[in-house]
Backbone atoms as SQL, in Angstrom:
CREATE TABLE atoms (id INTEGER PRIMARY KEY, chain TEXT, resi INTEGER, resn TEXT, atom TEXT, x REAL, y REAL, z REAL);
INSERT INTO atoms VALUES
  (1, 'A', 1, 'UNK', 'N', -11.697, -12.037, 23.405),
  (2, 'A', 1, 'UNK', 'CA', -10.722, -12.676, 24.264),
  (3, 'A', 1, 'UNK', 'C', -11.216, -14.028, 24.773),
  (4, 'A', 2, 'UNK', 'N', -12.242, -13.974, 24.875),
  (5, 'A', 2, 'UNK', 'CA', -13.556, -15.754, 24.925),
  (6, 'A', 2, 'UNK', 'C', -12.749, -16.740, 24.139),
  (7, 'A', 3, 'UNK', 'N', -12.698, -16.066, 22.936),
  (8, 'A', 3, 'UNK', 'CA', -12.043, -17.288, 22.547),
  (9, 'A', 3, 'UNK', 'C', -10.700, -17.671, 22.000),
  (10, 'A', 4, 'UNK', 'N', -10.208, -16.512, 22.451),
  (11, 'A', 4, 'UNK', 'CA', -8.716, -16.865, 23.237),
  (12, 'A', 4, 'UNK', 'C', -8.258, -17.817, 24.104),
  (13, 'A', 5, 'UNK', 'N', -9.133, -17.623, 25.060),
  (14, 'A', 5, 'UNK', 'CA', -9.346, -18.408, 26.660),
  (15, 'A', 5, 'UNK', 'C', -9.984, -19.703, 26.066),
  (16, 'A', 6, 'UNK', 'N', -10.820, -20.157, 25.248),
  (17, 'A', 6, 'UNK', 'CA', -11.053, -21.474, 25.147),
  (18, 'A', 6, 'UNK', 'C', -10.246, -21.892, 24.444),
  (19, 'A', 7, 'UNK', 'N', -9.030, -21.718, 23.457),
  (20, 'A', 7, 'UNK', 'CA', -7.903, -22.139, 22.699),
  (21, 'A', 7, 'UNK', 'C', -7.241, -22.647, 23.683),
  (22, 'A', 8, 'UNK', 'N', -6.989, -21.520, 24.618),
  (23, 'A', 8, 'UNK', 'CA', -5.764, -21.661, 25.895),
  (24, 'A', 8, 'UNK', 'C', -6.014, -23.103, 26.577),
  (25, 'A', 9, 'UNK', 'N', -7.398, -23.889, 26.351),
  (26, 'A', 9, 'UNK', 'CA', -7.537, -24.907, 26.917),
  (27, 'A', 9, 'UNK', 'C', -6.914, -26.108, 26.215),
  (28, 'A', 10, 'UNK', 'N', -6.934, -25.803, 24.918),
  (29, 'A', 10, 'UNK', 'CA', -6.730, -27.077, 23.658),
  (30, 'A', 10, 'UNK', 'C', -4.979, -27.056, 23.627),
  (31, 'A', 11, 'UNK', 'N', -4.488, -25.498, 23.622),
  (32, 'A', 11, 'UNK', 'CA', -2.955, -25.580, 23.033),
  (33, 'A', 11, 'UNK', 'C', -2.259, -24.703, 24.101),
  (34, 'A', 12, 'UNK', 'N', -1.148, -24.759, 23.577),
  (35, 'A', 12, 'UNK', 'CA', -0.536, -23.866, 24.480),
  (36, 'A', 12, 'UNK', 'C', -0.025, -22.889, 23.471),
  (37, 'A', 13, 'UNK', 'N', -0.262, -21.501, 24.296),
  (38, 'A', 13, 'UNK', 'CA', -0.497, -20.285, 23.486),
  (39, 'A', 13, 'UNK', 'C', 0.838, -19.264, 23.497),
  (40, 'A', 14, 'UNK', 'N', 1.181, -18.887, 22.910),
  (41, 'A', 14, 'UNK', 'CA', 2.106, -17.634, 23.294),
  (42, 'A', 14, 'UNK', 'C', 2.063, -16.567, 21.960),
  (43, 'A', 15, 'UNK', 'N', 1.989, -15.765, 22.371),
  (44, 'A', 15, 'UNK', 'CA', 1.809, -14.365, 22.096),
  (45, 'A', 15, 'UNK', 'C', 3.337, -13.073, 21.424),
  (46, 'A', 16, 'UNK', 'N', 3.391, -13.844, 20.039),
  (47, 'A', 16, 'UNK', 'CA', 4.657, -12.773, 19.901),
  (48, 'A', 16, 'UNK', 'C', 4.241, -11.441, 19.020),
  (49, 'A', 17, 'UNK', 'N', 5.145, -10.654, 19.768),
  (50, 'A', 17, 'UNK', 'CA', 4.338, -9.580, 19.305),
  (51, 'A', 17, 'UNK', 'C', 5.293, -8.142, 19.542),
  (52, 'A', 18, 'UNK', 'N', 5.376, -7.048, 18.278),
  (53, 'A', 18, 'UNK', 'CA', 6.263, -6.561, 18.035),
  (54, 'A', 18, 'UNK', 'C', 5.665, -4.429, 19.309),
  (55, 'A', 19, 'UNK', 'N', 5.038, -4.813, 19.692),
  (56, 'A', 19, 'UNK', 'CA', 4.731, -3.502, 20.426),
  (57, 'A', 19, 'UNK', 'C', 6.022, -3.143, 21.579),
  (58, 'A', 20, 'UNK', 'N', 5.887, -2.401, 21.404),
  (59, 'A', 20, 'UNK', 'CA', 6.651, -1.446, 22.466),
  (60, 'A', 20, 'UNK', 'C', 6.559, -2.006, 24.089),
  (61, 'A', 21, 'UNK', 'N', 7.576, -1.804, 24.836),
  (62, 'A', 21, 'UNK', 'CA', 7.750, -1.638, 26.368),
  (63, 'A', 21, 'UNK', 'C', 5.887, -1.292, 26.712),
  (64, 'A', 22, 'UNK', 'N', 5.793, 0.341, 26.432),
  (65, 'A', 22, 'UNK', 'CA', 4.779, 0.558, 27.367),
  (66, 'A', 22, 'UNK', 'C', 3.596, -0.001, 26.608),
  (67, 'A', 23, 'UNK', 'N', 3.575, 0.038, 25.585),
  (68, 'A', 23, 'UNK', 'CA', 1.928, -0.303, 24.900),
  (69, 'A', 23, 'UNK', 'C', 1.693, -1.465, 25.079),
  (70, 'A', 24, 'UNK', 'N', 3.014, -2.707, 25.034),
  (71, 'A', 24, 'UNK', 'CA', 2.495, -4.089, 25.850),
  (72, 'A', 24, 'UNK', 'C', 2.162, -3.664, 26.896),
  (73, 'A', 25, 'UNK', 'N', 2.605, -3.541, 27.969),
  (74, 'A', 25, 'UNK', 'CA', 2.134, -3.096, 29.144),
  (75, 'A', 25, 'UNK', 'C', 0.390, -2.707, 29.440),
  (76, 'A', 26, 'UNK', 'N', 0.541, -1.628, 28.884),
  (77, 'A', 26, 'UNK', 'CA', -1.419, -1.228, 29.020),
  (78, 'A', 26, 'UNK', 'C', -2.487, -2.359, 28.282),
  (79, 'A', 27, 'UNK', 'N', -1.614, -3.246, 26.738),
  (80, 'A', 27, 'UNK', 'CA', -2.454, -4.322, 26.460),
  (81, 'A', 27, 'UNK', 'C', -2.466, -5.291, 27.692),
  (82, 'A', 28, 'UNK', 'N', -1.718, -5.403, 27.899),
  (83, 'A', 28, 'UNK', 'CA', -1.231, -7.025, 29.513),
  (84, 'A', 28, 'UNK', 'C', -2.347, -6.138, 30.366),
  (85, 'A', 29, 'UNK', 'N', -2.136, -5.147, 30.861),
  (86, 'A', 29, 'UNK', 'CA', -3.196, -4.624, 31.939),
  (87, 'A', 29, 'UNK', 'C', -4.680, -4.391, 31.075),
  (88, 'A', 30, 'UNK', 'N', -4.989, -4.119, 30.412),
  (89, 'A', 30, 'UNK', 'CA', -6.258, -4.132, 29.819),
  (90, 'A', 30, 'UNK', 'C', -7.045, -5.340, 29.388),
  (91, 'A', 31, 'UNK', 'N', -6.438, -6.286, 28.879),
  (92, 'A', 31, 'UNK', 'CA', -6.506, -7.290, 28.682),
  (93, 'A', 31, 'UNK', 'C', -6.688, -8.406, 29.589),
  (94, 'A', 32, 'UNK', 'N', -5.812, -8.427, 30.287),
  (95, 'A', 32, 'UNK', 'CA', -5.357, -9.727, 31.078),
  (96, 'A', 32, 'UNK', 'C', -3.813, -10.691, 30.448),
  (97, 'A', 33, 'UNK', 'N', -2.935, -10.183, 29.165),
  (98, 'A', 33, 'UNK', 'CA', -2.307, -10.995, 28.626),
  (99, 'A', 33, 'UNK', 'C', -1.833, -12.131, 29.382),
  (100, 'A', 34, 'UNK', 'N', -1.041, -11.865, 30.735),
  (101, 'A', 34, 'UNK', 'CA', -1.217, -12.597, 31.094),
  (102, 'A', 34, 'UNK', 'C', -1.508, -14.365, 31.545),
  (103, 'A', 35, 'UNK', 'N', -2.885, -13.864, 31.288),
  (104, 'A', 35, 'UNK', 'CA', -4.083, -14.759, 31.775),
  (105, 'A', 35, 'UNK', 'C', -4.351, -15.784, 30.672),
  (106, 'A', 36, 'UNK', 'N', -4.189, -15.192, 29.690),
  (107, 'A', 36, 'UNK', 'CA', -4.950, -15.838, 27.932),
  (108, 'A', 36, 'UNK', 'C', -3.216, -16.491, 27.841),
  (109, 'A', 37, 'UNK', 'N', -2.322, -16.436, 27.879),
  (110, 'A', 37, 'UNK', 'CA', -1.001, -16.891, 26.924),
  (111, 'A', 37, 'UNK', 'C', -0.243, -17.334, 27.852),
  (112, 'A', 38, 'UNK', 'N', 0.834, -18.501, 27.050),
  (113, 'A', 38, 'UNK', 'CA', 1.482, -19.653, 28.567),
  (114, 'A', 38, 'UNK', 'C', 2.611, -18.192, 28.001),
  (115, 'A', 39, 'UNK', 'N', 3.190, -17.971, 27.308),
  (116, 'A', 39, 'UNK', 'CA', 4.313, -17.262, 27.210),
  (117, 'A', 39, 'UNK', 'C', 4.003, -16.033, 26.455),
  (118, 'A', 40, 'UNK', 'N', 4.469, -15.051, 26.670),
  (119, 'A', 40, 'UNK', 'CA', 4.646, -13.532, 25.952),
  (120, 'A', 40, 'UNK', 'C', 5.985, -13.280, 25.262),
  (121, 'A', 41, 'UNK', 'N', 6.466, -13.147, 23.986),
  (122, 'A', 41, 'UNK', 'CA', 7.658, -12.834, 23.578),
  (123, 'A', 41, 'UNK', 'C', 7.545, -11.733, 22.823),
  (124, 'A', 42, 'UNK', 'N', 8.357, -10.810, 23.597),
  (125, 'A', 42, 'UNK', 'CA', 7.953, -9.049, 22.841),
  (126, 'A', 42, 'UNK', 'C', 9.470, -8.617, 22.372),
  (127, 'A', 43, 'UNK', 'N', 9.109, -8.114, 21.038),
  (128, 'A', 43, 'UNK', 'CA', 10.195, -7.379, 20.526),
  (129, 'A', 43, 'UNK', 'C', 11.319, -6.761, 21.069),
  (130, 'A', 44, 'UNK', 'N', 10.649, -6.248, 22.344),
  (131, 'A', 44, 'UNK', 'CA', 11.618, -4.928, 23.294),
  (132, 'A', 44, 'UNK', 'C', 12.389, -5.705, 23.753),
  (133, 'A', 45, 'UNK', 'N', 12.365, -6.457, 24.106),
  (134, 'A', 45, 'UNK', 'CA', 12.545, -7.808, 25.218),
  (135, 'A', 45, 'UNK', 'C', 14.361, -8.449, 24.188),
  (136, 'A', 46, 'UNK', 'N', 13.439, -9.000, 23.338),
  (137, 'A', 46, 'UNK', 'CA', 14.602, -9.714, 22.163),
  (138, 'A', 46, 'UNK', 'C', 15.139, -8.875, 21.233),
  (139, 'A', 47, 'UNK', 'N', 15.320, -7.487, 21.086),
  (140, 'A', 47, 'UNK', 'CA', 15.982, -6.539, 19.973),
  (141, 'A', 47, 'UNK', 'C', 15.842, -6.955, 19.025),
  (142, 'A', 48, 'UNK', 'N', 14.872, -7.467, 18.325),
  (143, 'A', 48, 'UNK', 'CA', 14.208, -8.105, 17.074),
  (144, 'A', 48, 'UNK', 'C', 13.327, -7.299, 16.811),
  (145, 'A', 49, 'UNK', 'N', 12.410, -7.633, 15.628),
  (146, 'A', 49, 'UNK', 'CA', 10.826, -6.977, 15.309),
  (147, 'A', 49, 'UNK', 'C', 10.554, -8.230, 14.259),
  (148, 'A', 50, 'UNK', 'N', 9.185, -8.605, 14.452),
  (149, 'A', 50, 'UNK', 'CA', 9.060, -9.562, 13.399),
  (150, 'A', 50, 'UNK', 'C', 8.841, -8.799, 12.037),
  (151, 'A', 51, 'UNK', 'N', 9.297, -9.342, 10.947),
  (152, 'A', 51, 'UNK', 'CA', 9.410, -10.529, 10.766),
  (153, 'A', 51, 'UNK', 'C', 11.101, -11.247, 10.760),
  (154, 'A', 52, 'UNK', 'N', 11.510, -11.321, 11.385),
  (155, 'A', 52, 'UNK', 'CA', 12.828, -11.303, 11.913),
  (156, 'A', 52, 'UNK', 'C', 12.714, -12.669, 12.036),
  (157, 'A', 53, 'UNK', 'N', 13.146, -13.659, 11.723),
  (158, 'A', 53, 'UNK', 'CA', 12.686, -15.220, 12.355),
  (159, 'A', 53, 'UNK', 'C', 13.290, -15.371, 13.327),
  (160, 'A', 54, 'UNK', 'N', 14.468, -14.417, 14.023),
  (161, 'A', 54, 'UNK', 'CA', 15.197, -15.099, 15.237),
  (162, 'A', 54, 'UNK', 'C', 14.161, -14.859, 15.912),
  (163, 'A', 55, 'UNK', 'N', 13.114, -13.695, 16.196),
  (164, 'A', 55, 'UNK', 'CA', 12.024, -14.016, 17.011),
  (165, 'A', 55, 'UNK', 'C', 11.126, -14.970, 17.247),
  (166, 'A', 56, 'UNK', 'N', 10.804, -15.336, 16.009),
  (167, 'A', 56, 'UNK', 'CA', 9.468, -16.354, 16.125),
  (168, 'A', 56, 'UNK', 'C', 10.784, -17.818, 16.823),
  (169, 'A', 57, 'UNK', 'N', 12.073, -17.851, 16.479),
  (170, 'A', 57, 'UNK', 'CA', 12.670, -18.884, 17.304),
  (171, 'A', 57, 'UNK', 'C', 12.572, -18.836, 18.786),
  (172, 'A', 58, 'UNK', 'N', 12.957, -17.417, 19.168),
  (173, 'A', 58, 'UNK', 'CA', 13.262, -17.126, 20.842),
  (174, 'A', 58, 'UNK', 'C', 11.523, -17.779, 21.009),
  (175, 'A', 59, 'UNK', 'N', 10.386, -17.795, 20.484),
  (176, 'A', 59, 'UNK', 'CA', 9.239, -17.949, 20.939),
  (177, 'A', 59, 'UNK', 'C', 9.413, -19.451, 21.198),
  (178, 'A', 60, 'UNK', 'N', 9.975, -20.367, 19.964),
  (179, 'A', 60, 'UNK', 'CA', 10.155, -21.743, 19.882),
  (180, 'A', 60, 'UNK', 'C', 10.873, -22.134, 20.782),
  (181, 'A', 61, 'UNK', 'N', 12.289, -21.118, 21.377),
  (182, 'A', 61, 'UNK', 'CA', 12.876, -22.434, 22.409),
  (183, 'A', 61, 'UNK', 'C', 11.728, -22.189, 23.616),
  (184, 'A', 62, 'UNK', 'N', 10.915, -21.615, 23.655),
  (185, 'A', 62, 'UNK', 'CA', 9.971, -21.748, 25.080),
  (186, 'A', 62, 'UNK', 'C', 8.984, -22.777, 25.287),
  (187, 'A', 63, 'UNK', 'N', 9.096, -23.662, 23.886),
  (188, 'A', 63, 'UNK', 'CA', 7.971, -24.671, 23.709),
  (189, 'A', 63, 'UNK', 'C', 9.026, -26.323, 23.439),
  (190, 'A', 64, 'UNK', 'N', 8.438, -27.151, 23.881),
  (191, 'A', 64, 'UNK', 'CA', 9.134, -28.779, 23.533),
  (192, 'A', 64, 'UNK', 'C', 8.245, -29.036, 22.398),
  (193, 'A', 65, 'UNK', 'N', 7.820, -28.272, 20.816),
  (194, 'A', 65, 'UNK', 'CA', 7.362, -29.273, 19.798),
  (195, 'A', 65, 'UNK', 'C', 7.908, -28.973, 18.541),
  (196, 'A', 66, 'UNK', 'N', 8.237, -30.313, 17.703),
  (197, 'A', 66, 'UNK', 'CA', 8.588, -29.888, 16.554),
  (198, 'A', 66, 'UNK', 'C', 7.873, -28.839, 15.961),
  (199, 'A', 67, 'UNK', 'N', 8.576, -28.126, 14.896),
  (200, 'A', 67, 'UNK', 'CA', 8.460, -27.523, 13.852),
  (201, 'A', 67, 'UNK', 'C', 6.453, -27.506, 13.282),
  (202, 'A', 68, 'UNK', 'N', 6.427, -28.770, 12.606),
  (203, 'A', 68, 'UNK', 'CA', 5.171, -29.417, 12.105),
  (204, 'A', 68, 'UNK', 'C', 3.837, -29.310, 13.030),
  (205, 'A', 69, 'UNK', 'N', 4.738, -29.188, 14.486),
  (206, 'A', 69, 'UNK', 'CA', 3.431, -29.021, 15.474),
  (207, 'A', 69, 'UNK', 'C', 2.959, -28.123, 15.764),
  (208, 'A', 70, 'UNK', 'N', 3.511, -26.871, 15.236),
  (209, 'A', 70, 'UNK', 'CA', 3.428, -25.197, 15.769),
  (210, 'A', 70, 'UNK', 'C', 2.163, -24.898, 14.792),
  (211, 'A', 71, 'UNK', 'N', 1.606, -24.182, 15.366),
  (212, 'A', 71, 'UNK', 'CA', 0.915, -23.311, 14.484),
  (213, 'A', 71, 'UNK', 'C', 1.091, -21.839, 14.498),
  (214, 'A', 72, 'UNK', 'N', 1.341, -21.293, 13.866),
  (215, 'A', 72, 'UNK', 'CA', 1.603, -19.440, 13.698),
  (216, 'A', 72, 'UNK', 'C', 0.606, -19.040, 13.094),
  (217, 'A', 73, 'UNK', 'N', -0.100, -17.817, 14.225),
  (218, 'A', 73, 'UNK', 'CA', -1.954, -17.291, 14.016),
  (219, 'A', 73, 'UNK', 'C', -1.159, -15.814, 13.394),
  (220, 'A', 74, 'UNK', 'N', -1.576, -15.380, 12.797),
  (221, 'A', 74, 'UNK', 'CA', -1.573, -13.596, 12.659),
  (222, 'A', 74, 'UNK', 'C', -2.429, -13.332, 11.511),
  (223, 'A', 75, 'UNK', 'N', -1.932, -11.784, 11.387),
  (224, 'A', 75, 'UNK', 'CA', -3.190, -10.748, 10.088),
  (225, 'A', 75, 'UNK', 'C', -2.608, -10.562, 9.217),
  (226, 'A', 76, 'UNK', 'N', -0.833, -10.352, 9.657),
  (227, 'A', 76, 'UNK', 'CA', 0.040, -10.036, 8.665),
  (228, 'A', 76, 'UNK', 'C', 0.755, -11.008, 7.765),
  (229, 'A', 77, 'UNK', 'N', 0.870, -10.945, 6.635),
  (230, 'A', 77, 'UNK', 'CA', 1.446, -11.787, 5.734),
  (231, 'A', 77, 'UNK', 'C', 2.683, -11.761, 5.486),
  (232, 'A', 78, 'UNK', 'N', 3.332, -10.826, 5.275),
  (233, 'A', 78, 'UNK', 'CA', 4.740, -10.320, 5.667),
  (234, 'A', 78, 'UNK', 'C', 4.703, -10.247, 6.988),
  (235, 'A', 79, 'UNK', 'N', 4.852, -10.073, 7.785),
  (236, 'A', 79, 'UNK', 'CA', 5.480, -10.050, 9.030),
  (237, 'A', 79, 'UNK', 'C', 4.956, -11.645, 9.720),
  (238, 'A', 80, 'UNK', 'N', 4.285, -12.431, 10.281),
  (239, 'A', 80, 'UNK', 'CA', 3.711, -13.209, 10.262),
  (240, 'A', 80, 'UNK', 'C', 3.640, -14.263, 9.503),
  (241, 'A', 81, 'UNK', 'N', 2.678, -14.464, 8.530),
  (242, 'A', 81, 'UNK', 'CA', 2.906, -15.835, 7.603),
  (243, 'A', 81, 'UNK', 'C', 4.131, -15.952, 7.195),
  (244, 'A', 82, 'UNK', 'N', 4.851, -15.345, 5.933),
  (245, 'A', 82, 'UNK', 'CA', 6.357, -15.858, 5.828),
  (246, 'A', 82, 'UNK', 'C', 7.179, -16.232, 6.600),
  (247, 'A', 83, 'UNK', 'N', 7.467, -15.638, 7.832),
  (248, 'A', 83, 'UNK', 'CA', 8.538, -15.917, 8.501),
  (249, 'A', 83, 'UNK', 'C', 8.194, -17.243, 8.961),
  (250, 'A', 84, 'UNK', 'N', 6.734, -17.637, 9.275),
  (251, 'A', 84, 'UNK', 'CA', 6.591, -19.079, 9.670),
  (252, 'A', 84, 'UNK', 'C', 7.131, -20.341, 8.348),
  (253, 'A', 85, 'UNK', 'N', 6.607, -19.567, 7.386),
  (254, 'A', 85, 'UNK', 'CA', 6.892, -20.510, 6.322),
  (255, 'A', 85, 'UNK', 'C', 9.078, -20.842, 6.332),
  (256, 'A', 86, 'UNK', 'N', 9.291, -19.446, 6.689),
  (257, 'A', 86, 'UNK', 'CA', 10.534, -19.649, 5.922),
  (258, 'A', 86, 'UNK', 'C', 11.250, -20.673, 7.316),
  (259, 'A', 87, 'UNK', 'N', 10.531, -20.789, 8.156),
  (260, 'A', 87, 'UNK', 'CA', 10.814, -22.027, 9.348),
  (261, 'A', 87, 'UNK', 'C', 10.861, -23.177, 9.676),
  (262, 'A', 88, 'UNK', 'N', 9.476, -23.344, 8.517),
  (263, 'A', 88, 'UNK', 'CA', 8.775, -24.934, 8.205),
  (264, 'A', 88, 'UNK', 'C', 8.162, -24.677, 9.111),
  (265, 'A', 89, 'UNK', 'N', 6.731, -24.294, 9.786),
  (266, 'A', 89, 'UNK', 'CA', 6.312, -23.998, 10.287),
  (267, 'A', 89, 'UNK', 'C', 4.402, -23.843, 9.527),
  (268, 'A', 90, 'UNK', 'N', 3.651, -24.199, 10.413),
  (269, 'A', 90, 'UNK', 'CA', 2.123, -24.051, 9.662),
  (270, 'A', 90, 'UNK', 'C', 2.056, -22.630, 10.147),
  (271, 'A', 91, 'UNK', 'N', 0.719, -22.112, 9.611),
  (272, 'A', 91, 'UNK', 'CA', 0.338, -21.191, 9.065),
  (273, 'A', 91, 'UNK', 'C', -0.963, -20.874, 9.123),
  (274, 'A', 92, 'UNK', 'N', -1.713, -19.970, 9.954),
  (275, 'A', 92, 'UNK', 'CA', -3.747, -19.519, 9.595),
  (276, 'A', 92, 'UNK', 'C', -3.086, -18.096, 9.634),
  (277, 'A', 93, 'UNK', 'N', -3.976, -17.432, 8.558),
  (278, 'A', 93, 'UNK', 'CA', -3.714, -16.246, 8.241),
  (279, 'A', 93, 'UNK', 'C', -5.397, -15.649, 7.985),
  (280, 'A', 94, 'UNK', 'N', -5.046, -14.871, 9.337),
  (281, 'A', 94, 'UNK', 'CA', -6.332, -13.919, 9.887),
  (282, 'A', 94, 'UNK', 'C', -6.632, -12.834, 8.960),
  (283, 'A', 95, 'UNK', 'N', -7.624, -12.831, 8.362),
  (284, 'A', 95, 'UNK', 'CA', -7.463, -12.153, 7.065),
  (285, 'A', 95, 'UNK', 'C', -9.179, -11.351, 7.421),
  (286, 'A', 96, 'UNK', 'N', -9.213, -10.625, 8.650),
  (287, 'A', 96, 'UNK', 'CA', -10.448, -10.235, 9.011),
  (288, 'A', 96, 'UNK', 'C', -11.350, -9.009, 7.844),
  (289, 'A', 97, 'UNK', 'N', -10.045, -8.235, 7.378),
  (290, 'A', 97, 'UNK', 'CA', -10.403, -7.379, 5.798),
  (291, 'A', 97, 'UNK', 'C', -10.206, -7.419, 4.737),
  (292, 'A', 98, 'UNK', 'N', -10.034, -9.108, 4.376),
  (293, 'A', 98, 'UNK', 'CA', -10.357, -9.218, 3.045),
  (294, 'A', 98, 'UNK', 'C', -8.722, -8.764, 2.262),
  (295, 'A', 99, 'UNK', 'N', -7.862, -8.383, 2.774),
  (296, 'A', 99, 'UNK', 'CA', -6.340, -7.897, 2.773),
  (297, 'A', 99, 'UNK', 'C', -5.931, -8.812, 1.289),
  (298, 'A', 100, 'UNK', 'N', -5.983, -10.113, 1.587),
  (299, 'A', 100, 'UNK', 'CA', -5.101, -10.996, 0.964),
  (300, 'A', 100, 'UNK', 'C', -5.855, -11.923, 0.284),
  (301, 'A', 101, 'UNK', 'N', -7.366, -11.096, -0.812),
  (302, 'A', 101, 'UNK', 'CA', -7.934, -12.285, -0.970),
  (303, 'A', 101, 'UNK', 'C', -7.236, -13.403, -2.214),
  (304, 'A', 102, 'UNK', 'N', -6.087, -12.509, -2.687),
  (305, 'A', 102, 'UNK', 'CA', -5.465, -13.944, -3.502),
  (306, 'A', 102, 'UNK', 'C', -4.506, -14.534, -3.136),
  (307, 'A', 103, 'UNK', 'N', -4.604, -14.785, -2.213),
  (308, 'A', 103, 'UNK', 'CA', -3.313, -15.604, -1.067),
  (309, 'A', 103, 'UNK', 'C', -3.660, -17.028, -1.084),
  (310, 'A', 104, 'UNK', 'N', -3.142, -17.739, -1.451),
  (311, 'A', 104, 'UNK', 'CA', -3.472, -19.323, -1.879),
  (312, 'A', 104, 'UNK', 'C', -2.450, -20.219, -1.332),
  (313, 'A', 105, 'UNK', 'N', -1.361, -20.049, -0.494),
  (314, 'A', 105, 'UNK', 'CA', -0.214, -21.072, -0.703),
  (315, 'A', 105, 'UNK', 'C', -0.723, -21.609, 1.029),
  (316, 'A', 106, 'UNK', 'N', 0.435, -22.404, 1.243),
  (317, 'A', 106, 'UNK', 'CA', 0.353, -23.204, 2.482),
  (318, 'A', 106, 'UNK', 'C', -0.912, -22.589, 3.817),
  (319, 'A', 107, 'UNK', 'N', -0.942, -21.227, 3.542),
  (320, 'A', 107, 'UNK', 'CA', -1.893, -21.299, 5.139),
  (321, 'A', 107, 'UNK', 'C', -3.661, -21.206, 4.528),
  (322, 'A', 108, 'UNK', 'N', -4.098, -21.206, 6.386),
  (323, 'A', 108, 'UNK', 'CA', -5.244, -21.552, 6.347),
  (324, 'A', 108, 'UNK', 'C', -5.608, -20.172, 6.398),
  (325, 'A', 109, 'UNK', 'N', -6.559, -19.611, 5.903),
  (326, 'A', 109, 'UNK', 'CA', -7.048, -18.365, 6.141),
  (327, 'A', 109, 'UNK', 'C', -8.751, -17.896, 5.969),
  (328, 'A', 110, 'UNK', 'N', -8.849, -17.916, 7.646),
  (329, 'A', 110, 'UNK', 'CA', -9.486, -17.670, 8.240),
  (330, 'A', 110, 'UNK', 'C', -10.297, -16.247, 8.578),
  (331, 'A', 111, 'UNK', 'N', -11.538, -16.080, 9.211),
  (332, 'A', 111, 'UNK', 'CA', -11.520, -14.521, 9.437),
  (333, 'A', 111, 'UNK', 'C', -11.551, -13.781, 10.465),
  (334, 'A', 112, 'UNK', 'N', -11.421, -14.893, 11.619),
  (335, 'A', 112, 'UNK', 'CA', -11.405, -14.399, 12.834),
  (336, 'A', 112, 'UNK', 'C', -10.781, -15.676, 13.912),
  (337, 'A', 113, 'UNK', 'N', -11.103, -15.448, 14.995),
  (338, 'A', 113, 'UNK', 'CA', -10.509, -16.464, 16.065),
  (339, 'A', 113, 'UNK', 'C', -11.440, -17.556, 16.399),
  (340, 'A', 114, 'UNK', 'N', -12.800, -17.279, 16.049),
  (341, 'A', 114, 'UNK', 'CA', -13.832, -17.966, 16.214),
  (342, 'A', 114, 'UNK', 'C', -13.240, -19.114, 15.302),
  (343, 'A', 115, 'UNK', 'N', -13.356, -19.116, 14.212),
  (344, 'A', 115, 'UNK', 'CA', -12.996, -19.932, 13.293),
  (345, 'A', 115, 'UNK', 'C', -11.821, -20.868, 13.785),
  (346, 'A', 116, 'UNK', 'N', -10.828, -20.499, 14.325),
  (347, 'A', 116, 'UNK', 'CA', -9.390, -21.225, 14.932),
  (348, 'A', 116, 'UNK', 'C', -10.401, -22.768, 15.587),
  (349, 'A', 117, 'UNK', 'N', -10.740, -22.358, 16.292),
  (350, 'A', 117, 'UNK', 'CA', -11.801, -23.384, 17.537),
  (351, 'A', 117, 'UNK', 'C', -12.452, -24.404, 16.502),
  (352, 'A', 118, 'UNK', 'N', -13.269, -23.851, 15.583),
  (353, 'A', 118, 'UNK', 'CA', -13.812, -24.639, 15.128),
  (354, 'A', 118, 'UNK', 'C', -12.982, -25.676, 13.776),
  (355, 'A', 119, 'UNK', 'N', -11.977, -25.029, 13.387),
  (356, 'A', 119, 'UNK', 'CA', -11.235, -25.740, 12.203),
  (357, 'A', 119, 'UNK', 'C', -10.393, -26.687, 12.946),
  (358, 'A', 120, 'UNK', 'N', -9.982, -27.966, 12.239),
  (359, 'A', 120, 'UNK', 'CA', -8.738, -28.988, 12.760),
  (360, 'A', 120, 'UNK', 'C', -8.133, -28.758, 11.655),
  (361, 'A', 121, 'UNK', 'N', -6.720, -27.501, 12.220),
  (362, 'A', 121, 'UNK', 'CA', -5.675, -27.396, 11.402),
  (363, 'A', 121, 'UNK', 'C', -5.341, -28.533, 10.941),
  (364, 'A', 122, 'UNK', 'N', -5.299, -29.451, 11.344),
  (365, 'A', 122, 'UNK', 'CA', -4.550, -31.094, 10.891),
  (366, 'A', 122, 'UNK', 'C', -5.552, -32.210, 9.855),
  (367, 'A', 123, 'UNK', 'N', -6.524, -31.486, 9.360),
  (368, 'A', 123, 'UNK', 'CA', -6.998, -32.201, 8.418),
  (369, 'A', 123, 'UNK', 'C', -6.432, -32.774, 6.996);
């Protein structure tokens, strides 16, 4: 979550994410969600589930940046990477088990969060 909290300094963060009423709940209290993310957009909330793109939108009207400026972090490739793609939208795809090692197209893929900090998506 360290380096969650030092992202939170560089960007502004929000957190979409398809869990339930109560299991967000005990993550937000266990966690701090909170604390780490300017915005939370949960499934329960929007009658969506990603990969649904009206979600990853409801996340977008909460932010003032184009398209090109977003970055979309996740593990999942279907649920996650595509839907960013099918948005115009960038792309790091957290690939901590090796899941997707022939995944080659638009995203960055990474193996953890550590890595986020240290890469300039914009190279």
């Amino acid at each position: 979550m360290e380096n969650l909290a030092e992202l939170k300094n560089k960007y502004v963060l929000i957190l979409l994410t398809n869990t339930f009423n109560q299991g967000y709940e005990n993550l937000r209290k266990r966690f701090g969600i909170d604390k780490i993310f300017h915005h939370v957009i949960t499934s329960f909330e929007n009658h969506r589930i990603k990969p649904d793109p009206e979600l990853f939108k409801a996340a977008m009207a909460n932010i003032q940046y184009n398209p090109f400026e977003i970055v979309v972090v996740g593990d999942n490739l279907h649920d996650d990477i595509e839907p960013a793609y099918s948005l115009g939208l960038n792309a790091v795809l957290l690939d901590r088990r090796g899941r997707y090692p022939d995944f080659k197209k638009r995203a960055i893929t990474l193996k953890g969060v550590k890595e986020i900090i240290d890469y300039n998506i914009w190279n």
